[in-house]
N, C-alpha and C positions, 0 to 999 in steps of 0.2 A: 710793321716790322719792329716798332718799338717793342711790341709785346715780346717779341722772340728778344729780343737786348737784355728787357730788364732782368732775368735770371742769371743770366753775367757776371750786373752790376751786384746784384745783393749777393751770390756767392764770391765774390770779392772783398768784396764787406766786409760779409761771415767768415775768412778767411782775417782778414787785416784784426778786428775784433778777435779773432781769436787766439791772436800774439803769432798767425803762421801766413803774413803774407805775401803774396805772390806778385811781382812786378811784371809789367806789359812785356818787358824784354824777354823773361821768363812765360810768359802765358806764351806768344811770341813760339819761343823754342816747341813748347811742348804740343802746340798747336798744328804746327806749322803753318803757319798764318806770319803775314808779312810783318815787321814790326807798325807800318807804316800805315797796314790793316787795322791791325788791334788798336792801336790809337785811337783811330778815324773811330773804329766802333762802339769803343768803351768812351769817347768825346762826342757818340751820336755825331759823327760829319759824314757819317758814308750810308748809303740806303746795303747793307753788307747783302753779299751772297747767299744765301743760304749754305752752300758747301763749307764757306768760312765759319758761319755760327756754329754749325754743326761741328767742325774739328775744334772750337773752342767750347763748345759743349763737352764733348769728348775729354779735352785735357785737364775740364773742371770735374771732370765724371757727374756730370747733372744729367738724365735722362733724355736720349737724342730724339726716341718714340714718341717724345710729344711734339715734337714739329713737325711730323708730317703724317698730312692724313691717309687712313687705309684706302687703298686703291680700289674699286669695286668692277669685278668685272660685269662690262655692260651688254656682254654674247650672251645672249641664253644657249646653254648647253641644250644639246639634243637629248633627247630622251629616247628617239629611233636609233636601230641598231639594222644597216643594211649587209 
């Protein structure tokens, strides 16, 4: 799950570095994601939901498409037509 955090943390970063940064309260807001969430997640103490990363994916607008993988379906279609 790290892996899915650290896009988070460095677009926070990119953000703070770039004189426009955004506090947990505010990520928080825009997310909507609990305050109490976004702490835990951006201090690594919570194994977060995926729903959560994703609405904080979302209010970073960092791409959501890479968290989850394409679904494949496992029916084979028929090819008979009765």
């Amino acid at each position: 799950m790290t892996d899915l955090i650290q896009p988070i943390l460095d677009e926070l970063e990119r953000l703070e570095r770039a004189g426009s940064p955004i506090s947990q309260a505010e990520l928080s807001r825009l997310s909507d994601v609990s305050p109490s969430t976004v702490s835990e997640i951006v201090n690594g103490k919570l194994g977060a939901h995926l729903v959560n990363i994703e609405k904080i994916y979302g209010a970073l607008g960092l791409g959501v498409k890479r968290l989850r993988k394409p679904v494949q379906n496992k029916s084979p279609k028929s090819d008979t037509c009765t």
